[in-house]
Structures are given as C-alpha cells and as structure tokens.
DRENLUM-502226 format. One line per 5 residues: their letters; for each residue x, y, z of C-alpha. Coordinates in steps of 0.2 Angstrom, whole numbers. Layout:
DRENLUM-502226
A = X Y Z; ...
END
This chain:
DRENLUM-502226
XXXXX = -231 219 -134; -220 234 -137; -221 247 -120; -212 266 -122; -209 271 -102
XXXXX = -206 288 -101; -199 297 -86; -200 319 -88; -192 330 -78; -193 347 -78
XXXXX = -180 348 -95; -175 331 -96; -185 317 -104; -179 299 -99; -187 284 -110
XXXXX = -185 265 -114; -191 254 -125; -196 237 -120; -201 220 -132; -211 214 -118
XXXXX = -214 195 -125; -194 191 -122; -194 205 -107; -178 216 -116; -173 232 -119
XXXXX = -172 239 -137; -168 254 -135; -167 268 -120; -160 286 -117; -161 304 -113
XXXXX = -167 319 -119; -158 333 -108; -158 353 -104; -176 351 -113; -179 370 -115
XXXXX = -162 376 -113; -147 381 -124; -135 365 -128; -152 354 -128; -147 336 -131
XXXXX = -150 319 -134; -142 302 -128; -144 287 -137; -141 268 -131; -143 253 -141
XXXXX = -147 238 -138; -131 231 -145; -124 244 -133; -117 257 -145; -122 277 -140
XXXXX = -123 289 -150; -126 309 -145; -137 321 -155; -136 339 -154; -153 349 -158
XXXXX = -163 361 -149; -177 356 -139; -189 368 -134; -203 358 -126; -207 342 -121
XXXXX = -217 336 -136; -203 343 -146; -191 332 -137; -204 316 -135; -204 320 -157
XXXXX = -186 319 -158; -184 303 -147; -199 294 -158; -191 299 -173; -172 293 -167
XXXXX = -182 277 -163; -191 273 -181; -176 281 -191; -166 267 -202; -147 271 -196
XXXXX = -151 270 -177; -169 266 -174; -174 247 -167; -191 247 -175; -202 252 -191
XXXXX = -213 265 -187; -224 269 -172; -237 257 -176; -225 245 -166; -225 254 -150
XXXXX = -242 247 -142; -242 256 -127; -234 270 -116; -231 270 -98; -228 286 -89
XXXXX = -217 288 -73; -229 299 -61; -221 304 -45; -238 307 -34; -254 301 -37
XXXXX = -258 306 -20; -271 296 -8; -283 291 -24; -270 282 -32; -262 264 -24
XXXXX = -258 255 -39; -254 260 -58; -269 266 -67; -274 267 -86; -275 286 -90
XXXXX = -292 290 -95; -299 308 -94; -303 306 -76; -287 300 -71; -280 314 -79
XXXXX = -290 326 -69; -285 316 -54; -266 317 -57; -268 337 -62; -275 340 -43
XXXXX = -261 334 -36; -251 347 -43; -252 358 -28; -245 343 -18; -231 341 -31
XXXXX = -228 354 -40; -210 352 -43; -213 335 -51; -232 330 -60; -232 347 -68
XXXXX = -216 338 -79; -224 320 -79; -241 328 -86; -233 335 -101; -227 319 -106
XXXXX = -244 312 -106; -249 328 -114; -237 325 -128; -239 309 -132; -259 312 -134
XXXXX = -255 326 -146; -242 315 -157; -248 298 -155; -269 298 -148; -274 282 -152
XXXXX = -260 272 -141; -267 269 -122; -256 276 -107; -252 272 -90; -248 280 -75
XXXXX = -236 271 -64; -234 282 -47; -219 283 -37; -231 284 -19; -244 271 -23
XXXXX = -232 257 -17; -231 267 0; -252 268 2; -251 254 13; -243 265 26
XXXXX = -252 264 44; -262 281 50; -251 282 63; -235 281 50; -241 292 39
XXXXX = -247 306 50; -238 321 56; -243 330 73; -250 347 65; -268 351 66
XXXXX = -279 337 60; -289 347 51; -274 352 39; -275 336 33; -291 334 31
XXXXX = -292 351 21; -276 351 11; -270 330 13; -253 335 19; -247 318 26
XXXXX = -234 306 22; -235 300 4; -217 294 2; -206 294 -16; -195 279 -23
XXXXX = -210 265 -24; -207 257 -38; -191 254 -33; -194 250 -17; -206 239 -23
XXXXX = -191 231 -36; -178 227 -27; -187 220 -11; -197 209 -21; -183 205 -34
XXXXX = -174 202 -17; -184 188 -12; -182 178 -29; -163 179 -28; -165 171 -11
XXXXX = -177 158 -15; -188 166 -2; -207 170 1; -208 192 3; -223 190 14
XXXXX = -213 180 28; -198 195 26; -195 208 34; -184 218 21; -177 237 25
XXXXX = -174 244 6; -160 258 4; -161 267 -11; -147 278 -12; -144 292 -25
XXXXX = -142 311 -27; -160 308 -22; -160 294 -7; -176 288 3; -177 271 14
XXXXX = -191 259 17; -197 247 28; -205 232 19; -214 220 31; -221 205 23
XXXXX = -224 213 6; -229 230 10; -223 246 15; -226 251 32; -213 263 34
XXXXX = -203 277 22; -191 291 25; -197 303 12; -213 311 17; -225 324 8
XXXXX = -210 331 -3; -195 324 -7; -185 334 8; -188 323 22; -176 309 26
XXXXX = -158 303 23; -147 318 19; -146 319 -1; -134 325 -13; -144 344 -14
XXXXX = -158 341 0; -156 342 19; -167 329 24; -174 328 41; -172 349 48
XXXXX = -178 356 62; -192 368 56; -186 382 69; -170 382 59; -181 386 42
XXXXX = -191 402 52; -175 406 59; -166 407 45; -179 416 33; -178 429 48
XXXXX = -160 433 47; -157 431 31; -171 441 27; -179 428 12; -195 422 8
XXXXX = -204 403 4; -200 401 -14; -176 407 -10; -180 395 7; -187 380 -3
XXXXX = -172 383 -15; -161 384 -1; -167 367 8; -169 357 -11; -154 364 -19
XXXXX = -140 371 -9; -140 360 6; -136 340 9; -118 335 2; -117 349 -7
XXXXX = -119 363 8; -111 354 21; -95 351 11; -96 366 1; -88 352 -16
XXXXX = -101 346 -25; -116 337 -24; -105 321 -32; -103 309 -19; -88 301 -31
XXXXX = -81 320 -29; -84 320 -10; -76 305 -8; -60 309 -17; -58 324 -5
XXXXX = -61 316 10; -47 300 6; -34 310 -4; -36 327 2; -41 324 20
XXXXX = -56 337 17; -59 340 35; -80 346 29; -76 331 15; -76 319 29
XXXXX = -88 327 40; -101 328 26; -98 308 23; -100 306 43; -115 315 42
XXXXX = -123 304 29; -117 285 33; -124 292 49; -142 296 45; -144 280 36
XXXXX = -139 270 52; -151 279 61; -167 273 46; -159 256 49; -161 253 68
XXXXX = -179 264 68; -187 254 54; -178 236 61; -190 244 80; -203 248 67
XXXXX = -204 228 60; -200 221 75; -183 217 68; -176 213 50; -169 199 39
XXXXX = -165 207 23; -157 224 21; -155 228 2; -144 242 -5; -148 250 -22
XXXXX = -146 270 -32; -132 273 -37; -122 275 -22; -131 261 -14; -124 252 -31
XXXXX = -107 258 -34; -102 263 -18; -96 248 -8; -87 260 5; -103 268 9
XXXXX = -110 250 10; -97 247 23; -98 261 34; -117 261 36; -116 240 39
XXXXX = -102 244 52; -105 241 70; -122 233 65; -117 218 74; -130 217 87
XXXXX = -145 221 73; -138 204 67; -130 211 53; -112 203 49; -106 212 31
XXXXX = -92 204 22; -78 212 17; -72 204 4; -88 201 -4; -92 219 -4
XXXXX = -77 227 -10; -76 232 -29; -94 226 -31; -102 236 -44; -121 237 -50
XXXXX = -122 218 -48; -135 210 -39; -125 199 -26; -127 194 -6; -114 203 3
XXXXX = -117 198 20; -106 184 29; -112 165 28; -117 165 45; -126 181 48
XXXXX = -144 184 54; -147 199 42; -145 194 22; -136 212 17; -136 214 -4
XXXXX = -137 223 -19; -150 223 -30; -149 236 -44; -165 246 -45; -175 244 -62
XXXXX = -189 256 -60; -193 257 -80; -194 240 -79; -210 240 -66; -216 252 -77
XXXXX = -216 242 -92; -223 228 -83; -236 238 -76; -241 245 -94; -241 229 -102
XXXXX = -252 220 -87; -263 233 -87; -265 234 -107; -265 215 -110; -281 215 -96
XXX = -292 226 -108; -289 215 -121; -305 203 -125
END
C-alpha cells in the first residue's frame, strides 16, 4: 500500500509518500508561503537529491495539485500516476474529546473535526482544507484523520481539568487536550524497542523540543500527564510562545497597553518565548551563538530560562509517575542540541539521572542512549517520526476495511 501524509498549515503544505509493504519513504517535501508572494515548493528524493520549484500558490488544493503532479511527473516523480497512491492520511491537530484514536474521515467525522474549529482555530481550519482538497482532486481515494490530542485522551479528570467554573467546561469543553501525541506516542514507544523493554512496565517522560515544545509523561503506555493544554501556549517556553504566564500579566498588560484579544493572542504566540526575552530570533542555533560568542547577557538569560522550565516538567511529571526510568529527548533541539541535553540533565543526580558526557556531545538526530552505564534513568534520543505514525495509522485503518 501506497499512504500520501499530508501536514497543512496555514500557508505551508508538508507531505510524504510512503511504500508501506517495505515501510520507506519515496518521496516527501514542502509546499511553502501557500497564498503568499515567493510561494514555493521543496522536493526530497528518495535517492536524496532536492530540487526547488518556484510557482505561485494560491490555495491549498492549488498547492496539494502542484505536489501530485511533481510526484507523477517523469523527471522527478517516484510513481506513475495517482492511481498508485491508495490512501491519504491527514495530520489533525485536535479532534477534541470525541476523538482518542485515528479515524477514517467519513462525512460525520468531518462534521466532528469542523466543531472543533472554535477549540482550534489557529490550526484545523488548515488541516480541513487539505482534506477538502484532496476530496475535490482525488474523491475516490479514502482519508484518515491522525489527531495530535488523541494520544493524550487518556489523561486523568484531575489532569486534565483547570480550576475555572465547572460549568465552562461542560458548556464550551475548555480543558486540557494537549498537542505533540503522535510524537509523544513514537518516540516512547520506539523507545522501549531500542531497549529491549516492555512500555507498560515504563515510566517514560518524553521531551519534544522544537520552535514548538511540549513534554509528556508516559506511564505504562499512556499519557497521564502533558504540558501543553487547550492551545498550544501553555507549557515549556517555546521559540515564539511564552508558555506557562500568569494570566494577571495578560489583563494587565491589555490595560496599559491599551490592546485587545486578537494583538494580545499575537503577543503571547508570536512575540514572546525566545524570541521576546532575548529580543534575537526565535532560532535557538541563533540564540546560542550570542549567548557563547558574544556573551548576550538577555542571550544567556533566555537559555537559562528555558533549560529551566524543562527541569521543572522533569521533576513534576517524575512526582506525577511516582518516579521515572526513561527520559527521551526529541524535535529539533531536543535532536540536535546536545548542549541543551546537558544543561536540562544537569544536577539531575538525585532524580537518578547520570548523563554521559561524552556520549552526548556531537550527537546529532541519531537515536542513541546517552545516559551513563550505571544510571537509574535511561536518558536518549530518539528522533521523532510523526509522518510515519500517520502512515501507519492510514494504512491499518485502510487494510481493516478491506474484505
């Protein structure tokens, strides 16, 4: 079986194609500034060859048209036509409480997924016109619906609550839903088959760490604990969002500064995290450079800052579990950034967690243990593969309607 995953943002278009009999990747890329002026497309082979193509693109089906027909074309396509591609599988980022697992997208799915537009708008509105898209270019292939929350449904009550009004939940669902599952749900279970290791005798705290970051804590196969909540805000500081914030800070600032929901929304997804406290960039590679060469005093204290907050997730979620054996580092930074690695490891010692040094420098997206021999906590990376859940996903999901 051949599965497309598609992944829209709000102007980018991410996909891959996967040849799910030998489990590889054909083909995978990105459709970016989808909409804007200097629209683009990024192509990686298989063979690993990358071409660019310029074009404008001004909608999603527009783009998902371009990417089908870069696929099937005879100088850089991997397949015939589209009568190969069997299936599509459609990152969702919430699917809300209906939703704990993947689902074939049927009409009432659909409708299911378009309610949840008011719980995230910045985010299904995107995913929905892929979906949209590939109904309107290719109808008779079946769809599925992999959402980023489901793997956190299993969440406690008490987990997932906040202490406003009850009947604010009741009425408008505004709980805890968490982001990141699939990864989350990848690299702890892909974890557990590096080590040899049964995940339901594990208690595993995953640490995604990107431009967007979130943390979970995985207790015998299941997450009963996560640091985003009902958007995307709460949680580890990020490269553009805040994270945790005192809500008296939002009220108090939206008075003085005389602005309203939408420029404070802005403020707290867009101008704050790394990129407000150091006033650089949102790049942690950037930050990093101007905290060790050029002794950035608000460099270093953005780096501080962050390292920080993800010490604190560590020590809550190992309380939360009743202690941890496996602390896995993935995203970007969490892959790449083995300084980062280091300073949130540091002084962990009495968590049981021993990282080595020398194992840890220089390591790159490679899934390897970097903990030392003798300590009580495995640390490692695991680099995150969210397509690749999605694809399984589809392809399970597709193979069961099969007579």
């Amino acid at each position: 079986m051949k599965v497309l995953v598609l992944n829209c943002g709000s102007s980018s278009i991410k996909f891959q194609l996967f040849n799910m009999d030998s489990t590889t990747n054909m083909t995978k890329g990105i459709a970016e500034k989808v909409g804007l002026k200097g629209s683009f497309v990024k192509l990686e082979k298989a063979n690993g060859d990358k071409v660019r193509f310029e074009g404008e693109i001004l909608d999603h089906q527009t783009g998902i048209e371009y990417i089908l027909g870069i696929i099937t074309s005879q100088k850089h396509g991997c397949i015939k036509n589209l009568d190969a591609i069997d299936a599509v599988g459609h990152r969702v980022v919430n699917g809300g409480e209906k939703f704990n697992k993947s689902a074939l997208i049927t009409d009432e799915v659909l409708v299911e997924v378009e309610k949840c537009i008011d719980i995230a708008p910045l985010h299904n509105p995107a995913n929905l016109k892929g979906i949209y898209a590939i109904n309107a270019l290719m109808p008779s292939k079946p769809q599925v619906a992999v959402f980023d929350t489901a793997f956190h449904q299993t969440l406690p009550k008490h987990a997932f609550m906040y202490a406003i009004p009850y009947s604010l939940y009741k009425k408008y669902g505004i709980r805890k839903y968490g982001f990141h599952g699939t990864s989350h749900f990848y690299i702890s279970k892909r974890a557990c088959e590096i080590l040899k290791t049964d995940i339901k005798t594990q208690r595993i705290i995953t640490v995604h760490l990107g431009n967007g970051a979130s943390m979970a804590a995985v207790k015998f196969g299941e997450s009963v604990d996560t640091s985003m909540g009902f958007t995307p805000i709460e949680g580890l500081i990020m490269g553009t969002r805040s994270g945790d914030l005192d809500i008296g800070v939002l009220t108090y600032i939206m008075d003085k500064e005389e602005i309203g929901i939408s420029q404070i929304g802005t403020l707290a997804n867009k101008q704050s995290g790394m990129l407000g406290i150091t006033g650089i960039s949102s790049d942690m590679r950037e930050i990093e450079d101007a905290a060790w060469k050029d002794k950035n005093e608000r460099a270093i204290l953005g780096l501080d800052m962050y390292h920080y907050r993800v010490k604190k997730y560590l020590g809550a979620y190992a309380a939360a579990m009743g202690g941890v054996d496996i602390v896995v580092f993935a995203g970007g930074i969490g892959e790449n950034a083995p300084e980062s690695r280091e300073a949130v490891c540091n002084d962990m010692e009495f968590l049981g967690i021993e990282l080595d040094i020398d194992k840890n420098n220089g390591l790159r997206s490679k899934e390897a243990v970097i903990s030392k021999a003798g300590s009580r906590v495995t640390v490692m990376v695991v680099p995150t593969n969210e397509e690749l859940v999605i694809a399984q996903d589809t392809d399970r999901i597709i193979s069961e309607l099969k007579p």
